[in-house]
N, C-alpha and C positions, 0 to 999 in steps of 0.2 A: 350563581355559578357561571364561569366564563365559556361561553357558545365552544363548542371546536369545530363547527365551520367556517374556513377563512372569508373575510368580508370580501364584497364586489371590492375590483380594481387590483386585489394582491395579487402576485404572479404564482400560478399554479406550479407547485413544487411535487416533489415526490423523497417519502420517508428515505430519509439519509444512508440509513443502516442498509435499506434494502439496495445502493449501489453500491456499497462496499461490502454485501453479499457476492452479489452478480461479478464486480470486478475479482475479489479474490477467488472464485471459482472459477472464474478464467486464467487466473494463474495459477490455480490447480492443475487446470487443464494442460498449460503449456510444462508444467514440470514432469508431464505421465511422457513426455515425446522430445524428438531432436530432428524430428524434421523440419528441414526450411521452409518448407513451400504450407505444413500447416501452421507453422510459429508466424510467419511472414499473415496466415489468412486470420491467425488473433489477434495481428498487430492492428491490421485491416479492419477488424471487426471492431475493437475498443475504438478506433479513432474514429470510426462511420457515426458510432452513437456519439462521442462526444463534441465530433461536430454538430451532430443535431439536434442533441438535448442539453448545450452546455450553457448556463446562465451568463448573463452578462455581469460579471463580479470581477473584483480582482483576484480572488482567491482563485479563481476557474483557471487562470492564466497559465496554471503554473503544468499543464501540459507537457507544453513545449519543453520545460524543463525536466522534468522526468525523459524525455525521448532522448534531450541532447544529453544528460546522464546516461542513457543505456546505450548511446553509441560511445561515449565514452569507454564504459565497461567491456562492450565488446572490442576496443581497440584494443585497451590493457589487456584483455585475456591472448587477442593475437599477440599482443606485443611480446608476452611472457612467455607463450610458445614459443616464440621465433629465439628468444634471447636464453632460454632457460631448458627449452627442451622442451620435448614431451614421452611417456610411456609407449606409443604408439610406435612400431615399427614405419618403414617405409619404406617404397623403392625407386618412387618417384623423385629425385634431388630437385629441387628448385636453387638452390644457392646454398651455398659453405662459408659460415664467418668464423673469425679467427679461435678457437679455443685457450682456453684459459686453462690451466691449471689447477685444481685443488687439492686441501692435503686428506689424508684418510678418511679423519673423523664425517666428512662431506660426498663420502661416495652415494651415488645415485642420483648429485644434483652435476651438473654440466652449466657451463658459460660457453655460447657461442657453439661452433660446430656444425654439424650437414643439418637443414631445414629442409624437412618432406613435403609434399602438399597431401600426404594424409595427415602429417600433426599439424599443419595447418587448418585443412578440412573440419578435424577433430574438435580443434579447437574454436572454430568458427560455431557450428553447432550447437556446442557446449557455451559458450557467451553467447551464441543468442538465446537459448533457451531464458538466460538469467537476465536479459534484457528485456524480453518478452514481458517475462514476471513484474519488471519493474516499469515497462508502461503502461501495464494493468493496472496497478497501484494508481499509474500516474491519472487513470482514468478516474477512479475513485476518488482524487483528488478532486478533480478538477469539476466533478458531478456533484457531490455531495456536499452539503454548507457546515465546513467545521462545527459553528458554534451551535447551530442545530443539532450536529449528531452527540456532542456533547450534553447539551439538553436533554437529550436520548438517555442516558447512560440511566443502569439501572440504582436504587439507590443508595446500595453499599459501596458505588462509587461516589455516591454524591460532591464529597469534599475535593478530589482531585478532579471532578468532571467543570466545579467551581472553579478552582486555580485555571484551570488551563484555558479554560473559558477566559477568566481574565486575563492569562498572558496574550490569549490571537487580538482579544480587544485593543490591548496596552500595543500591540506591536505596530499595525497601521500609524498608531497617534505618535508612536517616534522617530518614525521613518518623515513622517510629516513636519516632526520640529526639527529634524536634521536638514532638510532641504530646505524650510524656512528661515534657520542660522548659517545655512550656506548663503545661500540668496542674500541675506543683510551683509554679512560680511563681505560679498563681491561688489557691492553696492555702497560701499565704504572704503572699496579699493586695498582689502586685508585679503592677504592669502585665507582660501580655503583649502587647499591641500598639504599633502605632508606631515611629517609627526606633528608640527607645531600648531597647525591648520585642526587635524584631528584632536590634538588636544584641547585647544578652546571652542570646537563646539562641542566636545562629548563630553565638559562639564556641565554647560548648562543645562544638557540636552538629559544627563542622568538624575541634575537636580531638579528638572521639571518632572521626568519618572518617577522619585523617590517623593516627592508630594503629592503629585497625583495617587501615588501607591497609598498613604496616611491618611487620605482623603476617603478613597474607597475601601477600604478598612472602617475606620467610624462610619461609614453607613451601612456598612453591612453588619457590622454590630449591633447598630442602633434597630436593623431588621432582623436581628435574629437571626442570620446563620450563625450556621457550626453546632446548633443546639438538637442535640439527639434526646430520643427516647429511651427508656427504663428497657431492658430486655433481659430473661434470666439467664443466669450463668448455662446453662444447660445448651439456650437455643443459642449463645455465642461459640460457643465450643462445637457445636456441632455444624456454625454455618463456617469456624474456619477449617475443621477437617474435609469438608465437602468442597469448599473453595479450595484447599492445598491441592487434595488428591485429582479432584477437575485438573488443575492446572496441569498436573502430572500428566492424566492420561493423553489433553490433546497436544501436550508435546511429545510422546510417545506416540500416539496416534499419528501424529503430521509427520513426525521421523520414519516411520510405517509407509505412507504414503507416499515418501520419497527416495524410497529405497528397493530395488528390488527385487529384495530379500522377507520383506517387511508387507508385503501386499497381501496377505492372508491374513492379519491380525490390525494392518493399519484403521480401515476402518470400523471394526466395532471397538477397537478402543478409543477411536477417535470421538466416536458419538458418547462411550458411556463418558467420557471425560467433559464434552460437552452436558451432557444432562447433569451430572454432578455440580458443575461448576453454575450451570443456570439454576440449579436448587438451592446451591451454597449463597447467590447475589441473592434468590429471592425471600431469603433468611435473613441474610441480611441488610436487605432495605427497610426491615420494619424497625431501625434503628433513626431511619430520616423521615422528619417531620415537612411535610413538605406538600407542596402542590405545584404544579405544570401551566405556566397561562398559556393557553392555543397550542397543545400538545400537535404534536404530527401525528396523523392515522396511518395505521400500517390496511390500506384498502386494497383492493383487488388486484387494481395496477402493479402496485408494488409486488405483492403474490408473484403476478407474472411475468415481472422481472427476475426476483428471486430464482423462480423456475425455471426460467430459459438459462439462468449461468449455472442451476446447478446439475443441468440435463447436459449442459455439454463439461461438464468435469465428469458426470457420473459415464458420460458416454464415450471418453477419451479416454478414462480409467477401463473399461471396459473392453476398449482396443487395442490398449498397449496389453492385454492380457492373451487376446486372443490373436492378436497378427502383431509379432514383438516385431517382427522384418521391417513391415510398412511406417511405422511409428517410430522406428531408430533402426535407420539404415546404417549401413557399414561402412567403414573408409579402407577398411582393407579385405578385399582389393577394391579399389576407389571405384566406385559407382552413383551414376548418377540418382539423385530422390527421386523418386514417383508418387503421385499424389493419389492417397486412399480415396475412394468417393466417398464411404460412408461415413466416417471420420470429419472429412471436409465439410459434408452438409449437417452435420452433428455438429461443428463452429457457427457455424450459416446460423443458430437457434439462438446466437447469442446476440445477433442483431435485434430480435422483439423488441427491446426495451426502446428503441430509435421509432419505434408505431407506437407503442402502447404507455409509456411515458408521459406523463404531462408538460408541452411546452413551456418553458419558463418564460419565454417572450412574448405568452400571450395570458390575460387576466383569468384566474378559476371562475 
């Protein structure tokens, strides 16, 4: 039986799932509030830890890209206020563009017209909140090792845990024959750009994928995936009613949570939908045959990761209940945010994982 502690020299890592735990309970967090000043100390907080604990990979990179996505987002959301309106009264005029006319069927939408700096304001907020969300994500990117957490998957997922697996593998390696059929072609004095450009290298380039693909297929046959076990009619039927209804509840549940109207019921249905759904996978993974070489351990550290993002969801849930003022200030009449303390050092909890994490840049 293969050891699962990692040998001298490998870079100490920390179980995948448990930062895409922490990350999305950070964007939990930012979805309970529309204040700037604590969306701005979540942005703060994901970036501190991934500058500290982020691997030297390439997969890690992609950061930066998730950030310059969520200021994108939040342009667009301005943009769409300014051009399209908003609900929000106002008395403050910032500038008047030309109006458009529409015919009936189109009332309550406007082109053009008085821009307020409360639907501005409003709209600020409101994109950042959804920015926030998506560089939390960007954090769990850039922390967790795709084909690790796929590894992870439980074993009723096994077969799509496999594909995908294979697609992140296959993807580096054609990014690589792309720049190496560019390269030779520049080097032969043939255009590389343009339809004509793209089209003679992304023949070759798909006929080297589609072999490689026929290739890794026969050995993976030859090993035996895809081969499941006997299970009775009985324990299938009952892991996909448990698997449906899960699925059900924590989309209920999470609509619950982001609404609200929905805050009284969000999270106990969120949880029974979660237990359902973890009863329904663990039903049925007894259909894959299978074992783990060098499985990741879910050990303390990870715990206290976990714990730290889900103390500050549970604790920002818990303030936009009891001070709605503090946590979504008001643009009308336009006031400036003020920043909660207890709220703020309730974010502050989400930095742990930046102490208690295992350095990747240095050997377990």
């Amino acid at each position: 039986m293969a050891s699962t502690t990692p040998p001298q020299g490998r870079p100490a890592t920390l179980h995948p799932g448990a930062w895409w735990v922490w990350a999305l309970a950070l964007g939990t967090a930012a979805t309970r509030t529309t204040n700037p000043l604590l969306l701005a100390l979540l942005v703060a907080v994901s970036a501190y830890v991934v500058a500290a604990r982020r691997p030297d990979t390439p997969w890690s990179r992609s950061y930066g890209a998730f950030v310059r996505l969520a200021l994108l987002v939040l342009l667009v959301r301005l943009l769409f206020a300014t051009l399209l309106g908003s609900p929000i009264p106002g008395t403050h005029t910032l500038f008047t563009l030309p109006e458009a006319g529409l015919p009936d069927w189109a009332q309550g939408i406007r082109l053009g017209g008085r821009v307020t700096a409360e639907a501005l304001v409003f709209a600020l907020y409101d994109g950042l909140r959804l920015a926030t969300l998506l560089i939390c994500v960007g954090a769990a990117n850039a922390l967790a090792n795709p084909a690790r957490l796929l590894k992870s998957v439980p074993g009723a997922l096994y077969e799509m845990g496999v594909a995908v697996v294979v697609a992140l593998t296959f993807a580096p390696s054609l990014i690589a024959d792309v720049q190496r059929l560019r390269a030779a072609r520049r080097l032969r004095g043939r255009p590389d750009k343009g339809v004509r450009g793209l089209l003679q290298v992304g023949l070759p380039v798909l006929e080297g994928a589609l072999e490689r693909s026929v290739a890794l297929a026969a050995a993976m046959d030859a090993r035996g995936y895809g081969r499941t076990a006997r299970v009775p009619e009985g324990i299938r039927r009952t892991t996909a009613a448990l698997t449906l209804s899960g699925l059900l509840g924590v989309c209920a549940g999470t609509y619950g949570l982001l609404t609200a109207e929905g805050g009284s019921y969000g999270v106990p249905v969120l949880l029974l939908g979660c237990a359902a759904a973890l009863a329904g996978l663990r039903l049925g993974g007894r259909r894959s045959l299978r074992t783990r070489y060098r499985p990741d351990r879910w050990d303390v550290r990870a715990w206290l990761v976990v714990a730290s993002g889900v103390a500050v969801a549970v604790l920002l849930t818990l303030a936009s209940v009891r001070d709605p003022a503090a946590l979504r200030p008001g643009v009308v009449p336009l006031v400036a945010p003020t920043l909660p303390l207890w709220p703020a050092a309730a974010i502050l909890l989400g930095l742990l994982p930046a102490f208690v994490a295992p350095d990747p840049k240095e050997p377990a």
